[in-house]
C-alpha positions in Angstrom: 21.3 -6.6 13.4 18.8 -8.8 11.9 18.3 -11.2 9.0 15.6 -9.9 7.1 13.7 -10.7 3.7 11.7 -8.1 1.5 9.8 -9.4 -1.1 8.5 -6.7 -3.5 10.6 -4.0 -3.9 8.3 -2.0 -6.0 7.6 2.0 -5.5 7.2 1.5 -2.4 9.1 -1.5 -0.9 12.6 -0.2 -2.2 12.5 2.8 -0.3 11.2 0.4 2.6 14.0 -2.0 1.9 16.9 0.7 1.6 15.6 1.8 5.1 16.2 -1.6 6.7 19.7 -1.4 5.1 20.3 1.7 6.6 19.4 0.7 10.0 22.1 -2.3 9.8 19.8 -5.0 9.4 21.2 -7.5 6.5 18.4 -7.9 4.3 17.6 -10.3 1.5 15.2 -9.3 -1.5 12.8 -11.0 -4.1 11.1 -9.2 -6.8 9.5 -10.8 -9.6 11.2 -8.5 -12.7 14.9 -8.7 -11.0 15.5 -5.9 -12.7 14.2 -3.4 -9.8 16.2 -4.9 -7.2 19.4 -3.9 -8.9 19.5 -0.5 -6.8 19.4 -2.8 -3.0 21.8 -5.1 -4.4 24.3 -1.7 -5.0 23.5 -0.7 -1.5 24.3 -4.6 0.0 21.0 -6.8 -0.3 21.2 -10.1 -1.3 19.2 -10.6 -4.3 17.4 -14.0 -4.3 15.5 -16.4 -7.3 12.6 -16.9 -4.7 10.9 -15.9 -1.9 11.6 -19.3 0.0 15.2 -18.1 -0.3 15.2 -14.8 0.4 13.2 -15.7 3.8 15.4 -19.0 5.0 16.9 -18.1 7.8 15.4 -15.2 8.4 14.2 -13.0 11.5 11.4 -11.6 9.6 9.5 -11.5 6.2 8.3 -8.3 4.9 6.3 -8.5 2.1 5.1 -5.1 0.0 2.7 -6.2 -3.1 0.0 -5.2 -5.0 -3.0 -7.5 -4.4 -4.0 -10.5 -3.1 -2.9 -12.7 -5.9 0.8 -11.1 -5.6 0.8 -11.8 -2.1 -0.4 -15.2 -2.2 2.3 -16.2 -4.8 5.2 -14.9 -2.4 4.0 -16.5 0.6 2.6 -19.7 -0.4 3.5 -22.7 -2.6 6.9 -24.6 -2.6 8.5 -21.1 -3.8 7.0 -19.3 -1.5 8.2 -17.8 1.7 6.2 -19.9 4.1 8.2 -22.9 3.1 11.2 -21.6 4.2 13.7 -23.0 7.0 12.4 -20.5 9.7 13.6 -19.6 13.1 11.9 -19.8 16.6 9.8 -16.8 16.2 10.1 -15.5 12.6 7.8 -12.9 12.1 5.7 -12.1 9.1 4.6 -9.0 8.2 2.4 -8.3 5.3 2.5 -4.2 4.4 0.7 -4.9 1.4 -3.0 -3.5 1.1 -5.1 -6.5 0.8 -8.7 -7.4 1.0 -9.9 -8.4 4.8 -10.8 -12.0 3.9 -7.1 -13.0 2.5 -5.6 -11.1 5.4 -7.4 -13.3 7.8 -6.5 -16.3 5.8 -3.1 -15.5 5.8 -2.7 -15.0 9.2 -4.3 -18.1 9.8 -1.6 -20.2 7.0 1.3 -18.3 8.7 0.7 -19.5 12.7 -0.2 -22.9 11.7 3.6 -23.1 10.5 4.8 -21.2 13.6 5.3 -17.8 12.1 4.2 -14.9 14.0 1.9 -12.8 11.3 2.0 -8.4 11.8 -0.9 -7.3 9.9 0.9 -4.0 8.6 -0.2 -1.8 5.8 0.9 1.5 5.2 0.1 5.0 4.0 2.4 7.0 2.0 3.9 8.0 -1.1 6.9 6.3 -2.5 9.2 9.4 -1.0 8.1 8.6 2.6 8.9 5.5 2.1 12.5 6.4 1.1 12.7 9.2 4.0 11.1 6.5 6.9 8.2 8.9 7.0 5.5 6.2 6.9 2.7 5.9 8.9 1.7 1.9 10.1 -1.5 0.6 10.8 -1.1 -2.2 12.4 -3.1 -5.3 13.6 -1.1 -7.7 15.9 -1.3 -9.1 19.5 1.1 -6.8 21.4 3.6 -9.0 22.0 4.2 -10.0 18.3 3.6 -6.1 17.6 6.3 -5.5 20.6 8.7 -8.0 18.7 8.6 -6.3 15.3 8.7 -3.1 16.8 12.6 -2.2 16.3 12.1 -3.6 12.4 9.4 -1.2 12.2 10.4 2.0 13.8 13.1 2.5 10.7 10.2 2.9 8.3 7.6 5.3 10.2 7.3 8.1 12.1 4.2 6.8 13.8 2.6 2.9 14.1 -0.7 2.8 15.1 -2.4 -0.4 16.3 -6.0 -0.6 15.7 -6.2 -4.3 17.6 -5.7 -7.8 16.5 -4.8 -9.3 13.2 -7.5 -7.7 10.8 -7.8 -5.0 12.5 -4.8 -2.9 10.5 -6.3 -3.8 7.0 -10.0 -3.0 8.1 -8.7 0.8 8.9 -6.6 0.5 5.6 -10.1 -0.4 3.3 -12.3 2.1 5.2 -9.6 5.0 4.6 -8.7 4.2 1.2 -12.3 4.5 0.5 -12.7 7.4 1.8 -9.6 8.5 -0.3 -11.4 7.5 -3.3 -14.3 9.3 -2.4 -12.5 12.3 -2.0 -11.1 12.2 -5.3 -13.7 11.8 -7.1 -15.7 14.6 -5.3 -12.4 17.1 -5.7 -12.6 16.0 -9.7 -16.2 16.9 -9.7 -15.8 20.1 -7.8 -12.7 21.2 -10.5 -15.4 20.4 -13.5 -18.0 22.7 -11.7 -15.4 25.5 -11.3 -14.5 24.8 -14.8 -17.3 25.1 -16.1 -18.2 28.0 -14.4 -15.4 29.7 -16.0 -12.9 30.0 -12.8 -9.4 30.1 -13.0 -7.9 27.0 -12.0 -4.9 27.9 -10.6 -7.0 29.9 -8.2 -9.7 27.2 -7.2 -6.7 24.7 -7.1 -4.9 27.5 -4.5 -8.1 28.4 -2.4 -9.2 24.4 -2.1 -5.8 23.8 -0.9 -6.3 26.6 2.1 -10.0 25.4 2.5 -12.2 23.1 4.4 -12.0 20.5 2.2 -8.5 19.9 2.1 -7.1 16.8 2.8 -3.5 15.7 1.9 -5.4 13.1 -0.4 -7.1 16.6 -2.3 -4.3 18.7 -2.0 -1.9 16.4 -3.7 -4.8 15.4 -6.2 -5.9 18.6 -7.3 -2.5 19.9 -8.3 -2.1 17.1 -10.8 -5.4 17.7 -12.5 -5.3 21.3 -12.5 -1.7 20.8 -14.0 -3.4 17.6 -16.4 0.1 16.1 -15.4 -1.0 12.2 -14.8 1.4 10.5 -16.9 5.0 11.1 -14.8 6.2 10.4 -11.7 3.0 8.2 -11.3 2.4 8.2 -7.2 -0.5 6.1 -7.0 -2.1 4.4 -10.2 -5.4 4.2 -10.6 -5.5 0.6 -11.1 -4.4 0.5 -7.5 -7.1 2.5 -6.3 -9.6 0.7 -8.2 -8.3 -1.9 -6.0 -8.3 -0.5 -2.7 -11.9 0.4 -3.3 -13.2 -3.3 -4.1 -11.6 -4.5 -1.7 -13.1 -1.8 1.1 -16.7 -2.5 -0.6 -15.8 -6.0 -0.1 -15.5 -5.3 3.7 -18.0 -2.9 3.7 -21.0 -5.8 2.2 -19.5 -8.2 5.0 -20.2 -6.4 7.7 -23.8 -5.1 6.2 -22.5 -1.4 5.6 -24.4 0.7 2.9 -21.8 2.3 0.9 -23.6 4.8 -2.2 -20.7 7.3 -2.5 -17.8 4.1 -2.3 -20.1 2.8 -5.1 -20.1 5.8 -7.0 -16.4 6.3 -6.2 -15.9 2.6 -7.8 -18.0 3.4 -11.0 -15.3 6.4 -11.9 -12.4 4.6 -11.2 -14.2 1.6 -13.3 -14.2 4.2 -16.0 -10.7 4.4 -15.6 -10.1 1.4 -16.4 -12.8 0.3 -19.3 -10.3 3.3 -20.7 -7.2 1.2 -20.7 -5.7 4.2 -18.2 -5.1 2.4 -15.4 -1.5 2.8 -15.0 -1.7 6.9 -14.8 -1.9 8.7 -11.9 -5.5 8.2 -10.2 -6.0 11.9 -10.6 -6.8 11.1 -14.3 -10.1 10.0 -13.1 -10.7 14.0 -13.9 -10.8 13.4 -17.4 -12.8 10.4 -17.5 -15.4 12.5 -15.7 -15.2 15.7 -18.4 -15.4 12.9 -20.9 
């Protein structure tokens, strides 16, 4: 059993928490509205005021947050989980998806305090992250990676290292890109049909059968052909938003033309210049009809 902190216990990092609880580990969480970790401190988490005190003492720091500027206020600062009496050895790992840039930053603020850092985001929806069904992308130097490994098996059915610290993110950025892409293109396509007069129901059926099927466009489709973007919100499209500066981000650093991550951007922008940012990114559908 290990001592383990989670800060954010969002979506996301409560069904990543509870996992860690399930597997024995004794886990401390922070979340900044306290309110959300009620449901871990029923199943046995300790719930902590900070993230320095959720991750003294600890074994390892998870940390599941929205954005850079989340991530930086749980690891740095005097509240912040990098000041923190640490062990020989305590491992951060940083499942958030973040831009390139901070990752590398972080990494770099974490070893020059001793910690060992796991680049680690993830891909899922919030019910694989409750049923351990994630998949990892991970950048880490194999023996760190090695280390983690038994704190990480509880949350994933597969962890794929793509090399060193970075190296988990830049996959991350490029995929959720391509995500966006695809989102935007499967919105366009439903217009088209639309407008062609086609039956939804039926285009939504044969896309989901087709060559352009993706887990991303199945799930997407269904919720615009249904218009149901306001419950059970999977993936916002704030976050996406996101994602995709961030991955353009990457993209301009390493010289990459990126047209359709651009055009991608420009819908989800729409999104928000809307004040919709908080449905489901498959919304994005009306902003286009509009």
């Amino acid at each position: 059993m290990a001592a383990v902190a989670f800060l954010g216990t969002g979506n996301m990092g409560a069904g990543m928490a509870g996992r860690l609880i399930a597997a024995g580990h004794a886990l401390a969480v922070y979340n900044r509205t306290a309110a959300r970790t009620q449901p871990l401190a029923k199943a046995g988490a300790r719930v902590c005021r900070t993230p320095r005190e959720a991750a003294d003492g600890a074994d390892a720091v998870f940390a599941m947050v929205g954005d850079d500027e989340a991530s930086a206020a749980v690891w740095l600062g005097d509240d912040g989980a990098l000041a923190a009496a640490k062990k020989d050895g305590t491992l951060a790992i940083e499942c958030s998806t973040l831009s390139h840039d901070w990752v590398l930053d972080l990494a770099e603020k974490a070893r020059a305090k001793g910690w060992r850092y796991i680049d680690c985001p993830v891909t899922g929806i919030p019910v694989n992250a409750a049923a351990g069904e994630l998949t990892l992308f991970v950048g880490a130097d194999d023996a760190d990676l090695e280390a983690a490994r038994p704190l990480l098996e509880p949350l994933a059915k597969e962890i794929i290292q793509f090399g060193p610290v970075g190296a988990g993110t830049a996959y991350k950025l490029m995929v959720n890109l391509m995500g966006a892409v695809q989102i935007a293109g499967a919105a366009e396509g439903l217009l088209i049909a639309e407008k062609a007069g086609l039956d939804p129901e039926t285009v939504s059926y044969a896309l989901a059968r087709g060559a352009a099927a993706s887990p991303q466009v199945v799930r997407n489709i269904r919720r615009m052909t249904a218009g149901d973007h306001d419950r059970n919100v999977t993936f916002s499209g704030r976050l996406r938003l996101k994602d995709v500066l961030y991955g353009l981000r990457l993209a301009d650093k390493l010289g990459q033309q990126t047209p359709f991550g651009r055009a991608a951007r420009d819908a989800f922008q729409r999104l928000l210049d809307q004040g919709l940012e908080e449905l489901n990114e498959s919304k994005v559908i009306d902003v286009l009809r509009s």
